[in-house]
PyMOL Python script that loads the backbone (N, CA, C, O; Angstrom):
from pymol import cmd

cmd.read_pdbstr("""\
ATOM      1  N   UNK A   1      31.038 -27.170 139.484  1.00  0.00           N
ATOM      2  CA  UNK A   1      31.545 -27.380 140.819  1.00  0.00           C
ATOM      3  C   UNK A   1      32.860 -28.142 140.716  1.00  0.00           C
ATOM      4  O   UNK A   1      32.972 -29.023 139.863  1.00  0.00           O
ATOM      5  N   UNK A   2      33.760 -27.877 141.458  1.00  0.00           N
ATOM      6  CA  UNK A   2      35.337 -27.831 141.746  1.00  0.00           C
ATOM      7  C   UNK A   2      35.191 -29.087 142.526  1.00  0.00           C
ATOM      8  O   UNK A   2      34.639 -28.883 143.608  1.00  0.00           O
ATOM      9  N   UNK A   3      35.652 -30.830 142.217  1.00  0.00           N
ATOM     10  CA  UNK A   3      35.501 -31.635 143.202  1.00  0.00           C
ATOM     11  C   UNK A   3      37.395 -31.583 143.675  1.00  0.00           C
ATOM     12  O   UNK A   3      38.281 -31.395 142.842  1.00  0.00           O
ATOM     13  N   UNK A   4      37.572 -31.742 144.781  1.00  0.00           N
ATOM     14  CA  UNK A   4      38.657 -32.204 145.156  1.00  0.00           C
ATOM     15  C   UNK A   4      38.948 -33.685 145.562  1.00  0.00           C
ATOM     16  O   UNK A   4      38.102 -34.400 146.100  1.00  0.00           O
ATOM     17  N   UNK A   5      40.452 -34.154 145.203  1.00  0.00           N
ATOM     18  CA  UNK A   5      40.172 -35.827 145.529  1.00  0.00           C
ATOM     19  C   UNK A   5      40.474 -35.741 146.967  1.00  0.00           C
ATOM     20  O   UNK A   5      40.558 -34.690 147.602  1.00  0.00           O
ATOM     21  N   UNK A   6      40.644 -37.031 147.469  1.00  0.00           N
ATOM     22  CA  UNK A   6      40.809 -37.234 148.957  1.00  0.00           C
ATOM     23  C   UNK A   6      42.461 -36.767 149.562  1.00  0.00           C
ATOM     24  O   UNK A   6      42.700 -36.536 150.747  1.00  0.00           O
ATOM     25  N   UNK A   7      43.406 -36.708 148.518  1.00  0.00           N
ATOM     26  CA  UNK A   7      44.446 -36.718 148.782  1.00  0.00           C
ATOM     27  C   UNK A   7      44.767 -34.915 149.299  1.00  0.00           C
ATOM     28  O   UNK A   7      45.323 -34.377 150.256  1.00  0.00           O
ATOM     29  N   UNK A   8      43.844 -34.306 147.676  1.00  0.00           N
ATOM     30  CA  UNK A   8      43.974 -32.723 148.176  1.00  0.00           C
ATOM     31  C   UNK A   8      43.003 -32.355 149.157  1.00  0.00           C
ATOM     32  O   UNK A   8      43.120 -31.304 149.788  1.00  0.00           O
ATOM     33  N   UNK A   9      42.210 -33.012 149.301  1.00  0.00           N
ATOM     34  CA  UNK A   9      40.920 -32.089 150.809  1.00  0.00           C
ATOM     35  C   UNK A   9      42.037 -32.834 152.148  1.00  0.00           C
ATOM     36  O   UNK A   9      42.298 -32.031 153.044  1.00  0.00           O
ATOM     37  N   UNK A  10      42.531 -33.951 152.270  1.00  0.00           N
ATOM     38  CA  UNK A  10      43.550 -33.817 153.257  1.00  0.00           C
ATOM     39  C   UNK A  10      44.316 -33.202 153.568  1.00  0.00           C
ATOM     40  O   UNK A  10      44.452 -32.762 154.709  1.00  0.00           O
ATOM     41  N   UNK A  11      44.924 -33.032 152.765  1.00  0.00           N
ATOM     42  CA  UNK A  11      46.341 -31.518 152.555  1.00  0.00           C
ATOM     43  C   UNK A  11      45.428 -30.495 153.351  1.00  0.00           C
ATOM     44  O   UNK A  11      45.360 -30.263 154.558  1.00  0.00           O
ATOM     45  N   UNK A  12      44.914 -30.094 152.531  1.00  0.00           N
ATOM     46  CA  UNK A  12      44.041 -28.798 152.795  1.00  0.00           C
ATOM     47  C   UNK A  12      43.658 -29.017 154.797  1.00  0.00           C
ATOM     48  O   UNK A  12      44.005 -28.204 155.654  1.00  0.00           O
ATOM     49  N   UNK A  13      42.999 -30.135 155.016  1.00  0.00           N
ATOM     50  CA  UNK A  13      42.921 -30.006 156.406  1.00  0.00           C
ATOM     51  C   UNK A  13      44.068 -29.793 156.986  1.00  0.00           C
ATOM     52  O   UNK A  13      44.122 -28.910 157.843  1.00  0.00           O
ATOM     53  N   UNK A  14      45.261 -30.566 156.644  1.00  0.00           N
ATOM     54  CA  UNK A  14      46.434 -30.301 157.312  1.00  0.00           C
ATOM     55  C   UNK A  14      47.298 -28.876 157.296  1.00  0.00           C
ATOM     56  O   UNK A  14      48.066 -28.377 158.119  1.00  0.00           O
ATOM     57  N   UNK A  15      46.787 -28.416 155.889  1.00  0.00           N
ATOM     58  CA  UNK A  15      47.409 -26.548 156.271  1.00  0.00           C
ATOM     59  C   UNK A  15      46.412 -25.654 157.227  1.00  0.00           C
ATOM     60  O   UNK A  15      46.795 -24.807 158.034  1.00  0.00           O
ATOM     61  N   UNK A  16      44.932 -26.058 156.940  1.00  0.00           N
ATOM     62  CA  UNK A  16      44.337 -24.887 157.616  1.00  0.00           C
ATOM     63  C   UNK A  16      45.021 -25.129 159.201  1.00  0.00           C
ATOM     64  O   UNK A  16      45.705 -24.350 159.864  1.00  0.00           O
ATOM     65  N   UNK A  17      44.508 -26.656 159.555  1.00  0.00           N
ATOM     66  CA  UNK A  17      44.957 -26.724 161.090  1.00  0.00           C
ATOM     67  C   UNK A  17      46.317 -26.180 161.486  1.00  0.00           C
ATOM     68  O   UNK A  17      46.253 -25.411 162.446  1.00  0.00           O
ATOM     69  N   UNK A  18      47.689 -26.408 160.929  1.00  0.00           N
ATOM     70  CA  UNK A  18      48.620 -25.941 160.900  1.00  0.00           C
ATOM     71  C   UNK A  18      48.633 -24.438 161.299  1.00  0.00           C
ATOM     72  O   UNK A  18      49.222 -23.977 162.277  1.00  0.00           O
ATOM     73  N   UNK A  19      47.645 -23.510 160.087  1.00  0.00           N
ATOM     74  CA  UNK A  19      48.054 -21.950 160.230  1.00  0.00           C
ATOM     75  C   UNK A  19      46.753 -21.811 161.504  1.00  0.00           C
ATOM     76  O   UNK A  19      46.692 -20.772 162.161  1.00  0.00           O
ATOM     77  N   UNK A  20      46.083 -22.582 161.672  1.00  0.00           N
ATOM     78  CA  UNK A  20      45.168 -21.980 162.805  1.00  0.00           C
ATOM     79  C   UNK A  20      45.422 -22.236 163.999  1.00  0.00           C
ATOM     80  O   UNK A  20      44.938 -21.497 164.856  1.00  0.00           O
ATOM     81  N   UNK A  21      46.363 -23.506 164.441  1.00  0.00           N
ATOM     82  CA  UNK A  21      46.543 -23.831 165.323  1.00  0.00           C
ATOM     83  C   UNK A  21      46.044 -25.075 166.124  1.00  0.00           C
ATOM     84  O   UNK A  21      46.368 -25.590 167.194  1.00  0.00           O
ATOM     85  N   UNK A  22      44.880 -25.409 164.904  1.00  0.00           N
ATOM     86  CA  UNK A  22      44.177 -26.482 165.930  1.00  0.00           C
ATOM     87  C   UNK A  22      43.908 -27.741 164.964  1.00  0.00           C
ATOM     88  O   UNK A  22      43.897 -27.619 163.739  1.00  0.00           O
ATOM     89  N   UNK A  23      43.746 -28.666 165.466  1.00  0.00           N
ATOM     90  CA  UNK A  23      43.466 -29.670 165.265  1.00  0.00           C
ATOM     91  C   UNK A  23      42.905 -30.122 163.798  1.00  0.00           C
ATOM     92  O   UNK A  23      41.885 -29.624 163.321  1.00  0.00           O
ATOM     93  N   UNK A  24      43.757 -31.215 163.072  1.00  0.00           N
ATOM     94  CA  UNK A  24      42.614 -31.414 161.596  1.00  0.00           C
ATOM     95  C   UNK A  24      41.351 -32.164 162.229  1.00  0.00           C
ATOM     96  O   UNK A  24      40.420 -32.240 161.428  1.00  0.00           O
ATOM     97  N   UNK A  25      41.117 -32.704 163.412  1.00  0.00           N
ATOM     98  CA  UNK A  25      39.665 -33.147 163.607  1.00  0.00           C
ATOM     99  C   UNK A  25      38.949 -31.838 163.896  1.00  0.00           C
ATOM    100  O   UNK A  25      37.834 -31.622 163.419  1.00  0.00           O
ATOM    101  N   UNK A  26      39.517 -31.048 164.596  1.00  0.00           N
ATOM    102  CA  UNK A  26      38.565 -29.383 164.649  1.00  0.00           C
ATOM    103  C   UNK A  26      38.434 -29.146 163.211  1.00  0.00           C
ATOM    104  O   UNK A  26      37.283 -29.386 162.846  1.00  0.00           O
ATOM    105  N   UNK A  27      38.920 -28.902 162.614  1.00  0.00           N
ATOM    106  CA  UNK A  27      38.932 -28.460 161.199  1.00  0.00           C
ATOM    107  C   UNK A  27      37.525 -29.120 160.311  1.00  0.00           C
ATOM    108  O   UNK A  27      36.516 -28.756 159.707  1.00  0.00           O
ATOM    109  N   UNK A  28      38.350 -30.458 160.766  1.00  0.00           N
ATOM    110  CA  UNK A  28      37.304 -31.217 159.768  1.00  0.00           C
ATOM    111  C   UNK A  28      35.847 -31.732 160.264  1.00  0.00           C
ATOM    112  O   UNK A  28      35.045 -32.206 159.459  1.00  0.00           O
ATOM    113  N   UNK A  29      35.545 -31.596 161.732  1.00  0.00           N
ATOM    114  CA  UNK A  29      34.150 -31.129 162.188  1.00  0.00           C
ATOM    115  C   UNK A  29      33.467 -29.916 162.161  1.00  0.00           C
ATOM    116  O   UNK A  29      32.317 -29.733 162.561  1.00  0.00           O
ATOM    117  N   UNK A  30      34.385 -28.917 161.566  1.00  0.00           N
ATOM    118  CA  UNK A  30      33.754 -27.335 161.337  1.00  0.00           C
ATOM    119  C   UNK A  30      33.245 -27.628 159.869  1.00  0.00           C
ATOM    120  O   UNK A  30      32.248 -27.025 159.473  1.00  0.00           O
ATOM    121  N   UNK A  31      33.680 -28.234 159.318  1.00  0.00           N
ATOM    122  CA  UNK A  31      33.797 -28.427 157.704  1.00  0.00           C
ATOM    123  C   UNK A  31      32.566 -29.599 157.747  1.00  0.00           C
ATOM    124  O   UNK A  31      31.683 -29.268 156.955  1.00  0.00           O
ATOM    125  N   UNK A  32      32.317 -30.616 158.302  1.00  0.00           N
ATOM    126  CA  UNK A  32      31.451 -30.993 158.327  1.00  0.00           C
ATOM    127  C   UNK A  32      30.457 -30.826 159.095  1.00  0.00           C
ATOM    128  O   UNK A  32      29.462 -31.514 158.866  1.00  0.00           O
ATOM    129  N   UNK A  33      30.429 -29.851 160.249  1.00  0.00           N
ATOM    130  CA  UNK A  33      28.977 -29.075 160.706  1.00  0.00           C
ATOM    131  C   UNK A  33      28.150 -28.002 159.733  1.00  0.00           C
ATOM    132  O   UNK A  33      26.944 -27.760 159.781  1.00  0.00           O
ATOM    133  N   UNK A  34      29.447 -27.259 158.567  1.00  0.00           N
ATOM    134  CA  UNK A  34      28.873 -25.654 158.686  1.00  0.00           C
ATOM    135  C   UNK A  34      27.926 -26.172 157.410  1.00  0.00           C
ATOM    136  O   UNK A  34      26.880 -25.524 157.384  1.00  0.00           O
ATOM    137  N   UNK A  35      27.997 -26.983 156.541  1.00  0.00           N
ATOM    138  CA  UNK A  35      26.282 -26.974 156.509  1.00  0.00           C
ATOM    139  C   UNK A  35      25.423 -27.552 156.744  1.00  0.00           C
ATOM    140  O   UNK A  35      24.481 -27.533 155.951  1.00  0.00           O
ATOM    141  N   UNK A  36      25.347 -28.357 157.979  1.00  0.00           N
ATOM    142  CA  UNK A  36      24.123 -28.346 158.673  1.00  0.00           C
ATOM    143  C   UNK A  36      23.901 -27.084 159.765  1.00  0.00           C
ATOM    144  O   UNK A  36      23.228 -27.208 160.788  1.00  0.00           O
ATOM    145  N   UNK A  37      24.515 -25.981 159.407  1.00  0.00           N
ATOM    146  CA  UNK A  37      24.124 -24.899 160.080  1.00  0.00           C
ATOM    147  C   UNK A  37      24.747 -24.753 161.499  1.00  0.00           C
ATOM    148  O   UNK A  37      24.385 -24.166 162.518  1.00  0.00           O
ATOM    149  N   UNK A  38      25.797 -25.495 161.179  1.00  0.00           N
ATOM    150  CA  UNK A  38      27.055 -25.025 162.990  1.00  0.00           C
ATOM    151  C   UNK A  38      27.562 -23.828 162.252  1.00  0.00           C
ATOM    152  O   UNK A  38      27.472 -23.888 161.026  1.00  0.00           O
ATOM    153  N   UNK A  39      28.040 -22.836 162.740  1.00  0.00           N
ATOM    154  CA  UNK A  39      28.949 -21.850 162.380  1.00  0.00           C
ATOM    155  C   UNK A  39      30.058 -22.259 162.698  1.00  0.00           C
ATOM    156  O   UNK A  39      30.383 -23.047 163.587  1.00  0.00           O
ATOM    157  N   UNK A  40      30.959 -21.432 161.576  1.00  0.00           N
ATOM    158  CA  UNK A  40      32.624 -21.864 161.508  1.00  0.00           C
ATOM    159  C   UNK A  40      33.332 -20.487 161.482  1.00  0.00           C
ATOM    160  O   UNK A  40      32.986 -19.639 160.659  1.00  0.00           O
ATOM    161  N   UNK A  41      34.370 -20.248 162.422  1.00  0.00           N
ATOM    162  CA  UNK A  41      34.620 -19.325 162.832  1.00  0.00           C
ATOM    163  C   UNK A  41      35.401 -18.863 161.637  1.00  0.00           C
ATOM    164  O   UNK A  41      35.926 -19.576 160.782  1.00  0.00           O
ATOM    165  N   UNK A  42      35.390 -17.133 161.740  1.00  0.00           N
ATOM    166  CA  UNK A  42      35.806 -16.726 160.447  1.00  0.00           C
ATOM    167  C   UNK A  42      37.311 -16.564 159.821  1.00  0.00           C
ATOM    168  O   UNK A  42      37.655 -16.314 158.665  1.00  0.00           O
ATOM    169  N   UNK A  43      38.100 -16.804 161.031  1.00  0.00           N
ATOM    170  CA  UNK A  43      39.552 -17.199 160.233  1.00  0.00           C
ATOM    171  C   UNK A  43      39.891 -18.377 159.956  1.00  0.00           C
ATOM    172  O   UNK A  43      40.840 -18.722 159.251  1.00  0.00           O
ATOM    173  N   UNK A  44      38.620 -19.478 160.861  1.00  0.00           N
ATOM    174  CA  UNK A  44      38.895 -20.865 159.735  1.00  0.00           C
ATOM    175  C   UNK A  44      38.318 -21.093 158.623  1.00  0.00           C
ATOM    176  O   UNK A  44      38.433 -22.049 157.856  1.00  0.00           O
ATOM    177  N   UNK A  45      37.632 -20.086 158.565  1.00  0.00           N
ATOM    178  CA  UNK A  45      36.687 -20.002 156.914  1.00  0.00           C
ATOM    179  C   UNK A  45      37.490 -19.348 156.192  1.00  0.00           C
ATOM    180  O   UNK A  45      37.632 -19.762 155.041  1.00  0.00           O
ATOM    181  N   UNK A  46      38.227 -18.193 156.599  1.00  0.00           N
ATOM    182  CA  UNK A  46      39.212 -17.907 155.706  1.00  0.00           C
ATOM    183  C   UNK A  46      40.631 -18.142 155.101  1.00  0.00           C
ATOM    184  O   UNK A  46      41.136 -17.640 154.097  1.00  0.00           O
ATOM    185  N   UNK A  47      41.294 -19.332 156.272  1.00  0.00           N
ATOM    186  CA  UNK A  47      41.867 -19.816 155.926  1.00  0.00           C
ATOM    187  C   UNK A  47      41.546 -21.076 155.197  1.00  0.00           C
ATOM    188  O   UNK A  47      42.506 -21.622 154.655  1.00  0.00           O
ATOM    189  N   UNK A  48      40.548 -21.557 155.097  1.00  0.00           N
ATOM    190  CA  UNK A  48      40.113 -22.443 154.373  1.00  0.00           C
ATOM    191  C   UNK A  48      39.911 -21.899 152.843  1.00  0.00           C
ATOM    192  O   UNK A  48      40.338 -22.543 151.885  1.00  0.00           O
ATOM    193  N   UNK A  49      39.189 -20.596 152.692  1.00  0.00           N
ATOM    194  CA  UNK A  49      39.592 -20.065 151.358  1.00  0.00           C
ATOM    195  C   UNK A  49      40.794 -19.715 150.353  1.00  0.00           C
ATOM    196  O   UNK A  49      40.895 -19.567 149.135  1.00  0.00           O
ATOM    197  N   UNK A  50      41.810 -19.645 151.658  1.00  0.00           N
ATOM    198  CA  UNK A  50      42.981 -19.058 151.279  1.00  0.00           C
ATOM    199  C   UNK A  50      43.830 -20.281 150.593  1.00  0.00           C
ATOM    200  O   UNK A  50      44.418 -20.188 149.515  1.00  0.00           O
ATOM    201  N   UNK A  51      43.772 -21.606 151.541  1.00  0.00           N
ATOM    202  CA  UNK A  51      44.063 -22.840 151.245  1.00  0.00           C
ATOM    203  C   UNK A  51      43.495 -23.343 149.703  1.00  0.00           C
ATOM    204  O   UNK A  51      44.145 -24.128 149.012  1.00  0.00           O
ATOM    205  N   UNK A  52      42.316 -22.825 149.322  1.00  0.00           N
ATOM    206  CA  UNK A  52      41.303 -23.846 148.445  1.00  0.00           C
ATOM    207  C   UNK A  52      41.982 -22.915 147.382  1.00  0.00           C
ATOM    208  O   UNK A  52      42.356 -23.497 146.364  1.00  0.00           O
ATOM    209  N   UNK A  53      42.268 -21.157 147.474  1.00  0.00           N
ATOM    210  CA  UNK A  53      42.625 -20.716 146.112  1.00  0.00           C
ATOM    211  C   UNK A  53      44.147 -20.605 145.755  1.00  0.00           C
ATOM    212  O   UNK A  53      44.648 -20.052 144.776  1.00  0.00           O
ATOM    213  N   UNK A  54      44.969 -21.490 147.141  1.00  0.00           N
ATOM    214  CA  UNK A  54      46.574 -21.450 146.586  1.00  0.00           C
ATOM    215  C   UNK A  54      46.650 -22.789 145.766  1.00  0.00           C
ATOM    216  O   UNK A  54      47.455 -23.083 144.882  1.00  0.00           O
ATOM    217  N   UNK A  55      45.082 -23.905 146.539  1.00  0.00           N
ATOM    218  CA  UNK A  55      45.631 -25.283 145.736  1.00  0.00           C
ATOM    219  C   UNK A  55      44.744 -24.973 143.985  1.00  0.00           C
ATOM    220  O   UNK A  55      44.905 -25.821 143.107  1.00  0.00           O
ATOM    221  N   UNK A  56      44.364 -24.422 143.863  1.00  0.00           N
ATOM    222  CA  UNK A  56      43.381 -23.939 142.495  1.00  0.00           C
ATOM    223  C   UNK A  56      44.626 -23.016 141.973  1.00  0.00           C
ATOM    224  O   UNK A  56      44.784 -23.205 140.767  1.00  0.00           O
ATOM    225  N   UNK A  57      45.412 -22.221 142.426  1.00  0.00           N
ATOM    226  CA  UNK A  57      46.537 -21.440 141.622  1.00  0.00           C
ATOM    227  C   UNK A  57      47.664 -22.803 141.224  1.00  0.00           C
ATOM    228  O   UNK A  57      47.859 -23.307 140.118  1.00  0.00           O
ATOM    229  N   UNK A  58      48.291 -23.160 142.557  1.00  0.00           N
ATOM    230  CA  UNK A  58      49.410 -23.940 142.247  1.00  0.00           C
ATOM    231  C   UNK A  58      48.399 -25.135 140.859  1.00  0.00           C
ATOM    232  O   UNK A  58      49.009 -25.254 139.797  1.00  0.00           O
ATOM    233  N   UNK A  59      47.526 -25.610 140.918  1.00  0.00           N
ATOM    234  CA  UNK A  59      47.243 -26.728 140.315  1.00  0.00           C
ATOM    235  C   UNK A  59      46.848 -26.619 138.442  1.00  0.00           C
ATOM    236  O   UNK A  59      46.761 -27.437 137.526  1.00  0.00           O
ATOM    237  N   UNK A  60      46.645 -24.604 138.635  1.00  0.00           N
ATOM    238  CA  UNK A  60      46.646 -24.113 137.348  1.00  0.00           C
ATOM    239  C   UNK A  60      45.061 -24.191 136.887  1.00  0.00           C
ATOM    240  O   UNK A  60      44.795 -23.923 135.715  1.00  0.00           O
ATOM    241  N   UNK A  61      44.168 -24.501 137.667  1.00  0.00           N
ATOM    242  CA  UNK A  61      42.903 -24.422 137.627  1.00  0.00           C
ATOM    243  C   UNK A  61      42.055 -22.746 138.050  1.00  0.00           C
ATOM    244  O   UNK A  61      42.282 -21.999 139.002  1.00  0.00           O
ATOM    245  N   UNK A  62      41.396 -22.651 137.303  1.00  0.00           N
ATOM    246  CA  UNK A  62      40.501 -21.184 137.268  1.00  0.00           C
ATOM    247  C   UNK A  62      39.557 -20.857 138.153  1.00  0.00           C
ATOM    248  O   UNK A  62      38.653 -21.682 138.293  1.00  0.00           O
ATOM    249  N   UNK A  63      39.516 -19.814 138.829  1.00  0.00           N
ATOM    250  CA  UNK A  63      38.661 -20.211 140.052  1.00  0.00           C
ATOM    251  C   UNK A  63      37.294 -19.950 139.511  1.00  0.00           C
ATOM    252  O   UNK A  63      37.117 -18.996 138.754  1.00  0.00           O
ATOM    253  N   UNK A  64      36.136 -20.889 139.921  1.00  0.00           N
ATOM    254  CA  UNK A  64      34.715 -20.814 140.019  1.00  0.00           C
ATOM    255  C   UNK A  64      33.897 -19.559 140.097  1.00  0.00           C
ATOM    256  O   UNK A  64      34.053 -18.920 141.138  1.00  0.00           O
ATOM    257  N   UNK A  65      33.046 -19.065 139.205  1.00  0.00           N
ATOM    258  CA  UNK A  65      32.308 -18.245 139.774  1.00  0.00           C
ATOM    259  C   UNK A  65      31.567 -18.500 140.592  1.00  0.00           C
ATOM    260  O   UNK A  65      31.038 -19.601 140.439  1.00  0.00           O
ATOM    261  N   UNK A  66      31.154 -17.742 141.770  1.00  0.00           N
ATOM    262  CA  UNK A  66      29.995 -18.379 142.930  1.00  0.00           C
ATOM    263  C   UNK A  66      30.200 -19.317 144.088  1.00  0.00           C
ATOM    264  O   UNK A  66      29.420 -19.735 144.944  1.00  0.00           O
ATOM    265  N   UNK A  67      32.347 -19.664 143.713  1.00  0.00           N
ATOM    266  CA  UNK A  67      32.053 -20.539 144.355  1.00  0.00           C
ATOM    267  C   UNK A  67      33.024 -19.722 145.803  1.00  0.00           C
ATOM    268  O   UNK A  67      33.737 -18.733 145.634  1.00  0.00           O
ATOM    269  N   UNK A  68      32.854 -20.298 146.920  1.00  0.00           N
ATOM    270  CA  UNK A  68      33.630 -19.246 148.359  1.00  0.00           C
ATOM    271  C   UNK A  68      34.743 -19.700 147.999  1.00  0.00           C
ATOM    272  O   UNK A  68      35.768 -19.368 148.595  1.00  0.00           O
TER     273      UNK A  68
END
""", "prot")
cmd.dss("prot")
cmd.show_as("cartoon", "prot")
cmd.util.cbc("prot")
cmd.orient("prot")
C-alpha cells in the first residue's frame, strides 16, 4: 500500500476541487465518507484517480496492483 504524506494528499485535494469545481471540504468529506459507505460521485472518483496516477508518474513511483 502507497501511503501519501500530508503535504501530497493536500495537493491532491486542491487539484481534484480545482478540476471539479467544488470545494476541498466537499472533496475531502467524499473522501472521508466513501468508506463508510457514502457514495462519491464518479467524476470525483475519477478525478481523484487521475490526480493519484499523475502524482505516482511525476514522483517516478510504479503504480500498485489492486490499488484504484
Amino acid at each position: 500500500m502507497a501511503l501519501l504524506s500530508a503535504g501530497s494528499g493536500w495537493e491532491i485535494l486542491r487539484e481534484v476541487s480545482r478540476h471539479r469545481d467544488i470545494t476541498v471540504r466537499e472533496v475531502a468529506d467524499l473522501v472521508v465518507g466513501w468508506p463508510q459507505g457514502h457514495p462519491m460521485p464518479a467524476p470525483v472518483r475519477d478525478e481523484l484517480d487521475d490526480a493519484l496516477r499523475r502524482r505516482r508518474r511525476d514522483s517516478g513511483a510504479t503504480p500498485e496492483h489492486g490499488c484504484p
